[in-house]
C-alpha positions as CSV (number, residue, x, y, z in Angstrom):
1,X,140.6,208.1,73.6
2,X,141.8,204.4,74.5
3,X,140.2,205.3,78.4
4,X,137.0,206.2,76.9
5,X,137.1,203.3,74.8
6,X,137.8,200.9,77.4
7,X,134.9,202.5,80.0
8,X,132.6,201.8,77.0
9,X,133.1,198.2,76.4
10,X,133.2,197.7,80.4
11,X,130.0,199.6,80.5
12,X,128.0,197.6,77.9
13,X,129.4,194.0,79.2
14,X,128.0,195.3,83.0
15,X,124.6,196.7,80.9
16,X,124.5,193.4,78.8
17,X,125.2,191.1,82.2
18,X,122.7,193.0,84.0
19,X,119.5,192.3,81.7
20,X,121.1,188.6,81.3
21,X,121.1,188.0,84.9
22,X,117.5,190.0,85.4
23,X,115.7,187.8,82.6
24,X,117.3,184.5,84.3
25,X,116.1,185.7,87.7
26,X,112.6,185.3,86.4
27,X,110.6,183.4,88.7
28,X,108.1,182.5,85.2
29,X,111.1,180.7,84.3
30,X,110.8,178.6,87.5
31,X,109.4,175.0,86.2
32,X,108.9,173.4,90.4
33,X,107.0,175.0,93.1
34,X,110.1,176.5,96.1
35,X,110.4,173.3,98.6
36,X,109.5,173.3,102.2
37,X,106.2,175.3,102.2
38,X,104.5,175.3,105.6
39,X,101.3,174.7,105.8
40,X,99.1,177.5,105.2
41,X,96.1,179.0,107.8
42,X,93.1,180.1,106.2
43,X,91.7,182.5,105.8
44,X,94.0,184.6,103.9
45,X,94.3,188.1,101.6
46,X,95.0,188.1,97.8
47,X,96.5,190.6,95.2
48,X,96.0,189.6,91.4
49,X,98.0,191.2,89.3
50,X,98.7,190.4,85.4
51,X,102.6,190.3,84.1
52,X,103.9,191.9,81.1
53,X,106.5,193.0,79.1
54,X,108.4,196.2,79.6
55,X,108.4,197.4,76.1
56,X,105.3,195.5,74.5
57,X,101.6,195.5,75.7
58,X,101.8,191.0,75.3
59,X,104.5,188.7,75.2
60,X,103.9,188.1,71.6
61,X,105.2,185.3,69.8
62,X,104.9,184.6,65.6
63,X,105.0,180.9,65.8
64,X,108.0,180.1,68.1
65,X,109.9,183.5,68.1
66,X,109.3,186.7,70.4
67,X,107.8,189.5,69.3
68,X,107.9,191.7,72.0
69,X,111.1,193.5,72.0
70,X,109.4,196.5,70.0
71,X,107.8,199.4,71.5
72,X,103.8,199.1,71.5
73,X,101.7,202.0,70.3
74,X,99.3,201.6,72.9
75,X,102.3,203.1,75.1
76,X,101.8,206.9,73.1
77,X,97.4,206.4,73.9
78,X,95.6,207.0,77.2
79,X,92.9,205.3,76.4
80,X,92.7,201.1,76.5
81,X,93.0,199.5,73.2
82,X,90.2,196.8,71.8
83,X,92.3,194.0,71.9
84,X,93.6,194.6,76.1
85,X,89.7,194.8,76.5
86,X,89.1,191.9,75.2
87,X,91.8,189.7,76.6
88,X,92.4,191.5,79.6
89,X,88.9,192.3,80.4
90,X,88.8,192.9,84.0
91,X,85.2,191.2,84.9
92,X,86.6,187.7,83.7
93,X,89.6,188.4,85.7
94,X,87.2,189.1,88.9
95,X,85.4,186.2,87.9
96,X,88.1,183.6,87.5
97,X,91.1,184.6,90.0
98,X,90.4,187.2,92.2
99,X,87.7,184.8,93.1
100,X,88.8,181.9,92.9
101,X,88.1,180.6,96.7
102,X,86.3,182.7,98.5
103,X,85.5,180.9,101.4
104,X,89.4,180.7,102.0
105,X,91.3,183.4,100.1
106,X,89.2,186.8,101.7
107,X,89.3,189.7,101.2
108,X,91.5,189.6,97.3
109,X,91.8,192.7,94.5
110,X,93.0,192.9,91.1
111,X,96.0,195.0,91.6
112,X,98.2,197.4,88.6
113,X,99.7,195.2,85.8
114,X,103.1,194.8,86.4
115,X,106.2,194.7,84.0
116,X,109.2,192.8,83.2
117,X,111.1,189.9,84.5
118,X,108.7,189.0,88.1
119,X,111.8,188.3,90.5
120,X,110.7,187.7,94.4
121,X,112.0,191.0,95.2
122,X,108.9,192.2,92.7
123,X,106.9,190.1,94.8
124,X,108.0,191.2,97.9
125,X,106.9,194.4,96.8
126,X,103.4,193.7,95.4
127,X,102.4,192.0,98.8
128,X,103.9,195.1,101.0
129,X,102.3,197.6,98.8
130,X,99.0,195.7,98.8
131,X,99.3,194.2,102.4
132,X,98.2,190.4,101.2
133,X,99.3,187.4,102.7
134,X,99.2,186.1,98.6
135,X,100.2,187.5,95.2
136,X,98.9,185.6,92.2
137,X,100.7,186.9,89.1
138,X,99.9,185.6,85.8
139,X,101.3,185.7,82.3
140,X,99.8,185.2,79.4
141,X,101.9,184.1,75.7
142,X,100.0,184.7,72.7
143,X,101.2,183.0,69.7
144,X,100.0,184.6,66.4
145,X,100.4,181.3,64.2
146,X,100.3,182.8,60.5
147,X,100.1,181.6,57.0
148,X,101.9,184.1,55.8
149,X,104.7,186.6,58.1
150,X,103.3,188.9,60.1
151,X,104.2,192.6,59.7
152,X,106.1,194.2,63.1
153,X,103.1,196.3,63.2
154,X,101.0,193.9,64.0
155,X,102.4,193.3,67.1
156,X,102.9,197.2,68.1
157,X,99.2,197.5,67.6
158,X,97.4,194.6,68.6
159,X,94.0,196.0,66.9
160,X,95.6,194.9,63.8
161,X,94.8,190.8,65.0
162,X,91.4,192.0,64.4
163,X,91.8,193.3,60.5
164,X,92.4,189.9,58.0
165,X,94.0,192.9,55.8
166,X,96.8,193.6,58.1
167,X,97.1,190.4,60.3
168,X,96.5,187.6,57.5
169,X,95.0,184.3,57.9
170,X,96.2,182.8,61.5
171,X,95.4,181.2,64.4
172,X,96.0,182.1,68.0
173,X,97.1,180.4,70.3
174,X,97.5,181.3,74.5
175,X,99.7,179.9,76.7
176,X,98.1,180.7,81.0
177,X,100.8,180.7,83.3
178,X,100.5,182.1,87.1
179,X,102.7,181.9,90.4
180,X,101.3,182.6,93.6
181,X,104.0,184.0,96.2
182,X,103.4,183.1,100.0
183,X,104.4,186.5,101.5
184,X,105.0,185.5,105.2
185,X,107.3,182.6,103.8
186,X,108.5,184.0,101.1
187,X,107.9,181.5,98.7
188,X,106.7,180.5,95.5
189,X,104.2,178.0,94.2
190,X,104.0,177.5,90.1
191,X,100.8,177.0,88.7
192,X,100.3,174.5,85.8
193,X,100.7,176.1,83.0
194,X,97.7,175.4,80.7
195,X,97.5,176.4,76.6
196,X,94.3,177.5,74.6
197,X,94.0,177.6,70.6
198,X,91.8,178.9,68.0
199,X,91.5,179.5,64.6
200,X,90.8,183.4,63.7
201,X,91.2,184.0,60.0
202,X,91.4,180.7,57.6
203,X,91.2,180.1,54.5
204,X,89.7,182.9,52.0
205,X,87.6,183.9,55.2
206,X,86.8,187.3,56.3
207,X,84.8,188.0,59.4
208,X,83.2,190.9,61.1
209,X,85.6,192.3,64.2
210,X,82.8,191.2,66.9
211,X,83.1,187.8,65.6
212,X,86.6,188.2,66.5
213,X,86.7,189.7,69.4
214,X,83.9,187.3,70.8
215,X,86.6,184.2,70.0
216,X,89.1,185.8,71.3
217,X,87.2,186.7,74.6
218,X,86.0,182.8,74.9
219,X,89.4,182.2,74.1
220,X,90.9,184.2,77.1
221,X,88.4,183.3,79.6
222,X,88.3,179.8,79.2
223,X,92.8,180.1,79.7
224,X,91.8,181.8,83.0
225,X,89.3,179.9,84.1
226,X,91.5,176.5,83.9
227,X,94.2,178.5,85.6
228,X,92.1,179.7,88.8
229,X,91.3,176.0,88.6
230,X,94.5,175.0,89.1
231,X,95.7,177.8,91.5
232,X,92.7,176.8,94.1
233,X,94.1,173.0,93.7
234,X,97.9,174.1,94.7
235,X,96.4,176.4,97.4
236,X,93.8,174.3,98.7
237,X,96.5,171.4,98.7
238,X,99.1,173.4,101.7
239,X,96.3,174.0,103.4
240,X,96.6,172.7,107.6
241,X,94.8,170.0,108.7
242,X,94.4,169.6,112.2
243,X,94.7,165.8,112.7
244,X,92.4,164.6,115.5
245,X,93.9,161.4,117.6
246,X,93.0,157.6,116.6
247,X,91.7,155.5,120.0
């Protein structure tokens, strides 16, 4: 009994170390772009994928804690919910990153979400599967901002953001961030991170859901579209320069 015991406690510190060292190992943690980045021939391939949790559809936070470390119960339906539409809706993601320099960055694709911690083996990955010379990956942290707490379902079922019965009065508020990994390199460049805000429910107010969902659409492309802004800039800026000789 002591023997099984002591397996179990060795077992959960290696478990417990494991997820420690695989959440510190994410790159979205990474403040500075890697150093010594060559300079980089155009033109090149792109993958866009988006990032997110392995348990919830968002990373999810009420005001500054996470919300994400319960199951979501879009998981158990095959069909896309209203509020991944509407912030992950695919044309503004076409529209903002896949395209966001087409006369350098050809031929680029949205690729499959991906989940968890993005590490650069994940990256590694994502540009052999895809064969792209670049992966842009970007996250996006929603913070429900609430008058009143939030119940857990809530964040299980995003729909619920759209309902002033089961959300209550609160803002939102989206923070963009995006790497883009130089596959031949094998490095990483970090995007500016750039933070979007709106007020949904205030007050005694009570809107229709399409007035929602229009806010929160604005809300979501405007994040993206500052964030392709910046990931052209960072590209743009390692891009070679053939110097021609002063007489």
């Amino acid at each position: 009994m002591h023997k099984v015991r002591v397996f179990l406690t060795i077992f959960c510190a290696l478990m417990t170390a494991n997820t420690v060292c695989a959440e510190s190992d994410d790159l979205f943690l990474q403040k500075k772009s890697d150093a010594s980045v060559k300079p980089l021939v155009f033109p090149l391939s792109l993958v866009v994928v988006e990032n997110r949790p392995e348990k919830a559809s968002y990373y999810f936070f009420e005001n500054e804690s996470a919300r994400w470390d319960s199951p979501s119960s879009e998981e158990s339906h095959s069909e896309v919910s209203k509020f991944q539409q509407t912030v992950s809706d695919a044309k503004v993601i076409r529209k903002t990153l896949v395209a966001l320099d087409p006369a350098r960055i050809n031929p680029s694709e949205q690729g499959e979400d991906v989940t968890g911690p993005v590490t650069r083996e994940v990256l590694k990955k994502i540009a052999k599967q895809y064969g792209k010379d670049l992966v842009l990956v970007f996250r996006r942290e929603i913070g429900v901002l609430p008058d009143a707490p939030v119940a857990p379902s809530v964040f299980q079922n995003p729909d619920q953001l759209f309902d002033v019965e089961k959300a209550g009065h609160y803002s939102l508020r989206v923070r963009n961030l995006g790497l883009v990994y130089l596959a031949k390199q094998n490095k990483v460049l970090v995007i500016p991170a750039n933070e979007k805000s709106k007020s949904i429910f205030t007050g005694g107010q009570n809107r229709a859901q399409e007035e929602v969902m229009v806010d929160m659409h604005q809300l979501s492309r405007e994040g993206l579209q500052a964030l392709a802004a910046s990931a052209k800039k960072i590209i743009k800026d390692k891009q070679f320069v053939v110097r021609r000789p002063t007489y």
